[in-house]
C-alpha positions as CSV (number, residue, x, y, z in Angstrom):
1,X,-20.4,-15.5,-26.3
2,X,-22.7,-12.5,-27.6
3,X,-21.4,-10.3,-25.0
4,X,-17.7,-11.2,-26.1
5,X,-18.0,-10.6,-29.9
6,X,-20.2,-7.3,-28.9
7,X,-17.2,-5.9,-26.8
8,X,-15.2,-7.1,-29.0
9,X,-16.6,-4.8,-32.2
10,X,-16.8,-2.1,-29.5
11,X,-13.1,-2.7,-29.2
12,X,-12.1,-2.0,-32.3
13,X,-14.3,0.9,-32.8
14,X,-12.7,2.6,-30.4
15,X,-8.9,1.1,-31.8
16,X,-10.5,3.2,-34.8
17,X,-11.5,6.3,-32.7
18,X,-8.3,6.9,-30.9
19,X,-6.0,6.7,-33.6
20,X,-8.1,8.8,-36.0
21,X,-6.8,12.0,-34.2
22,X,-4.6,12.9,-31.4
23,X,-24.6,24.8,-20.5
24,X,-22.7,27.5,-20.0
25,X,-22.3,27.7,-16.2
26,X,-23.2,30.3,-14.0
27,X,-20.5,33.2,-13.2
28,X,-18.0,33.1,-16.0
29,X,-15.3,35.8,-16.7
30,X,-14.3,35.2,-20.0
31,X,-10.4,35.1,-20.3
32,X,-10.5,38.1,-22.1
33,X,-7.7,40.1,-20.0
34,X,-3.6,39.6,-20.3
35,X,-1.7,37.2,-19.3
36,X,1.7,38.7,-17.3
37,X,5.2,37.9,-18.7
38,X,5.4,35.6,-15.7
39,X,2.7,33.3,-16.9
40,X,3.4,33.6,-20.7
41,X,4.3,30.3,-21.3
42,X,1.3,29.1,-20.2
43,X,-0.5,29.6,-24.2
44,X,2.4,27.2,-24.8
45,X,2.1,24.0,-23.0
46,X,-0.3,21.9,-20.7
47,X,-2.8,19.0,-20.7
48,X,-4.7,17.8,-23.1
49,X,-8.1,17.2,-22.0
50,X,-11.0,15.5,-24.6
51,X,-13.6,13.2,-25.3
52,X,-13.7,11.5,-28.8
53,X,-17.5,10.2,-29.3
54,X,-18.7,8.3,-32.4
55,X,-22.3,7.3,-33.4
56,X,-23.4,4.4,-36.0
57,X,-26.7,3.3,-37.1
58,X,-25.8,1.2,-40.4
59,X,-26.7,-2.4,-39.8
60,X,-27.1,-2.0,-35.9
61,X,-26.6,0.8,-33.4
62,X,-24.0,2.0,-31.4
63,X,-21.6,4.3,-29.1
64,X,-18.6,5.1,-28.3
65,X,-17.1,7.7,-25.8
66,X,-13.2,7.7,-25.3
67,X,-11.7,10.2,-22.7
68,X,-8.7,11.8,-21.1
69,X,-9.2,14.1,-17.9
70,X,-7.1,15.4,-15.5
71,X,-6.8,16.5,-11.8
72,X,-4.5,18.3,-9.1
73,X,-4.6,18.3,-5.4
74,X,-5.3,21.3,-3.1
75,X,-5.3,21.2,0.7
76,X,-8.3,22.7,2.6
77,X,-7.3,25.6,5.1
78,X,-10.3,25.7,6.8
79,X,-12.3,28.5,4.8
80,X,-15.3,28.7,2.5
81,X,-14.6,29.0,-1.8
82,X,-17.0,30.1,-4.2
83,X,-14.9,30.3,-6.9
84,X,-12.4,28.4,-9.0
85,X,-10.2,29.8,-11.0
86,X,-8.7,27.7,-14.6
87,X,-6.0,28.1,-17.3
88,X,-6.9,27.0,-20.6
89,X,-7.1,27.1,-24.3
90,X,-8.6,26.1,-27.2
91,X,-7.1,23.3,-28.9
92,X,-5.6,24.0,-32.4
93,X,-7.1,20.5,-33.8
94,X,-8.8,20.6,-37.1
95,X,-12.0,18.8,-36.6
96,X,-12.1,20.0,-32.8
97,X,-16.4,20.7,-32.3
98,X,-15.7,22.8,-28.9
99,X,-18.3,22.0,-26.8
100,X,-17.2,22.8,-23.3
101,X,-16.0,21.5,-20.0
102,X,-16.3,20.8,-16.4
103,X,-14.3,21.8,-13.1
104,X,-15.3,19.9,-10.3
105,X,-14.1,19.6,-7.1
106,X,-13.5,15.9,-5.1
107,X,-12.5,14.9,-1.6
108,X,-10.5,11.7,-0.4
109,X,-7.1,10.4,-1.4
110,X,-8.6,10.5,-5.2
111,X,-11.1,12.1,-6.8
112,X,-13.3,8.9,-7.2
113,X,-17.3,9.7,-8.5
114,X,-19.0,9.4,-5.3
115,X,-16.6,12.1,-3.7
116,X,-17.4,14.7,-5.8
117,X,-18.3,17.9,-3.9
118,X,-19.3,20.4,-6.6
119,X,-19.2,20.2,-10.8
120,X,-19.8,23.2,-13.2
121,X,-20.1,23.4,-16.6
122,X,-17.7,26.1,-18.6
123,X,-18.3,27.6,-22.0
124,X,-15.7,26.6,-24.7
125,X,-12.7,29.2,-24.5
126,X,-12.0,30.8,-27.4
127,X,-8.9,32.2,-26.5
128,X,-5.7,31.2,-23.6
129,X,-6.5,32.9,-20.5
130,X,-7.8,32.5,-17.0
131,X,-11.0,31.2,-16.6
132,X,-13.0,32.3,-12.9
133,X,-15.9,29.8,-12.7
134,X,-18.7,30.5,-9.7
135,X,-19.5,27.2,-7.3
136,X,-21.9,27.1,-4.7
137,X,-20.2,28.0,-1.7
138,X,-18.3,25.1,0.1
139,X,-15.6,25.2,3.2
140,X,-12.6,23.3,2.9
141,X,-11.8,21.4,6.4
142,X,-7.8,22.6,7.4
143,X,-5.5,19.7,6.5
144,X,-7.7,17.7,4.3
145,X,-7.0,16.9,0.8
146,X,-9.1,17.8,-2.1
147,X,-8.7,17.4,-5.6
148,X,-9.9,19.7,-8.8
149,X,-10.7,18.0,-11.7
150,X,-11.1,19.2,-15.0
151,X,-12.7,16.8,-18.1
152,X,-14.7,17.8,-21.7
153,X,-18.0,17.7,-22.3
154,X,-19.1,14.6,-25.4
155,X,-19.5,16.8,-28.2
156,X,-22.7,16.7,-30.0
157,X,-23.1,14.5,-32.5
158,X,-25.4,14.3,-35.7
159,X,-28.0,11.4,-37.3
160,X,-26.0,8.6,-38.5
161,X,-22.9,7.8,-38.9
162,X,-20.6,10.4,-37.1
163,X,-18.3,11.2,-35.1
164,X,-16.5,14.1,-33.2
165,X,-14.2,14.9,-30.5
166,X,-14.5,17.9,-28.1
167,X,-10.7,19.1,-26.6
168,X,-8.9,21.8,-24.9
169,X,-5.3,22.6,-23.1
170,X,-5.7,22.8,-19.3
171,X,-2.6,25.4,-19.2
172,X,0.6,24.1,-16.8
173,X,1.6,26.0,-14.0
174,X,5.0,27.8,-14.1
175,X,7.0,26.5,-10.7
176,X,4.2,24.2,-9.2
177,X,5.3,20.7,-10.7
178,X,4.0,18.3,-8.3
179,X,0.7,16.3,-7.5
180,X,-1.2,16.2,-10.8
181,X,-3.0,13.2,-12.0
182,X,-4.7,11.6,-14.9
183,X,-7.2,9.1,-16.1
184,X,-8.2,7.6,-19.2
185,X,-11.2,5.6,-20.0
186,X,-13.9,4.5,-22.2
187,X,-17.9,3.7,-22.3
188,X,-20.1,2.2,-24.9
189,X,-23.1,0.5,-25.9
190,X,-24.3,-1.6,-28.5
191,X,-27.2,-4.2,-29.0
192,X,-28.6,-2.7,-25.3
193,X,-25.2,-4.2,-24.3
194,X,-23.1,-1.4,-22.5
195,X,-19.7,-1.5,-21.2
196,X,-16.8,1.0,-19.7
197,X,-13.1,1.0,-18.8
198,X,-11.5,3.5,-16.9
199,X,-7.8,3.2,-15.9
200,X,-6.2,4.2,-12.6
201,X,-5.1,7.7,-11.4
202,X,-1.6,8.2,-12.1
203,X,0.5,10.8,-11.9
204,X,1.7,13.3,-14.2
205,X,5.6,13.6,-14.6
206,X,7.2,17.2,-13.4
207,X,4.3,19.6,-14.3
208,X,0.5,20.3,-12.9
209,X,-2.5,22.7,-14.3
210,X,-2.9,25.6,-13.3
211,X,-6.0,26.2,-10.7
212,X,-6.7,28.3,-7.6
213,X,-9.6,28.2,-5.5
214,X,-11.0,31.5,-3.8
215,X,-13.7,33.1,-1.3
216,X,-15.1,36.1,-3.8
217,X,-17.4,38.3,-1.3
218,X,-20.5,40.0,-2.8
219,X,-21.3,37.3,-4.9
């Protein structure tokens, strides 16, 4: 009966959460360069990727992380990448404490936690661009499906009671429309009692992010 009225609290702290708002990694190019006429409208729409954490120590203590990520599908062709490259922005938010993200790459039919490949942490963007993040080399078997995922880092929070939310705009992709996913979720803990939800994959209706994955030589 505990556990019930524990997740239950933990439940309506994050009721509260969601409705109260909508290490740098190695190798980055900061999006610093023009975008072409062709991808203009990219600074205008795309995903909204974030995690909302709040911390409170008044009569007991507790946490509470609620997420939204996102993730599209690339097909292996049989070479090696080192590099992916990433459309985003800052979001326009007041409140927003920018603390970064992650691109990370999965294998399988989804991008489930024990298929991931390869993660790296990005610096928050300051400005919409083209983001080039380095990975340790990996090859991509011909006909096999990957998936690139993209999801904020919890933004820092202070002593207290507090709470913050990290987000950005993964950037669409003019004329690729297909194949993108999301997932939602949350994860908590309160009186050593933790707990997590995470909804399916599902898809994302008529647009994707933008993403490419590369070889770059004399890296």
């Amino acid at each position: 009966m505990k556990t019930f009225l524990f997740a239950t609290t933990a439940l309506f702290s994050i009721a509260t959460l969601a409705t109260a708002g909508p290490l740098p990694a190695r190798g980055i190019t900061p999006p610093d360069h023009a975008i072409d006429a062709n991808q203009r409208f990219l600074c205008t729409y795309g995903f909204r990727i974030y995690t909302k954490a709040s911390y409170t120590t008044d009569s007991h203590e507790s946490t509470v992380q609620f997420w939204a990520r996102a993730g599209i599908p690339v097909i292996g062709k049989g070479t090696a990448i080192n590099e992916i490259a990433v459309a985003n922005a800052p979001s326009s938010d007041p409140g927003i404490k920018p603390s970064g993200f992650s691109v990370g790459i999965y294998s399988g039919y989804r991008p489930y936690h024990h298929n991931l490949l390869v993660s790296e942490y990005v610096a928050p963007v300051q400005s919409c661009g083209i983001v080039r993040v380095s990975i340790p080399m990996i090859r991509l078997e011909k006909g096999k499906k990957y998936w690139i995922v993209e999801k904020a880092r919890a933004p820092a929070l202070g002593r207290g009671s507090s709470s913050a939310e990290n987000a950005m705009i993964w950037l669409y992709d003019k004329g690729r429309t297909r194949g993108a996913v999301q997932q939602s979720g949350y994860s908590g803990c309160e009186f050593h009692s933790c707990y997590g939800h995470r909804s399916k994959w599902s898809g994302i209706a008529g647009v994707r992010p933008y993403a490419r994955v590369r070889y770059v030589n004399g890296k």
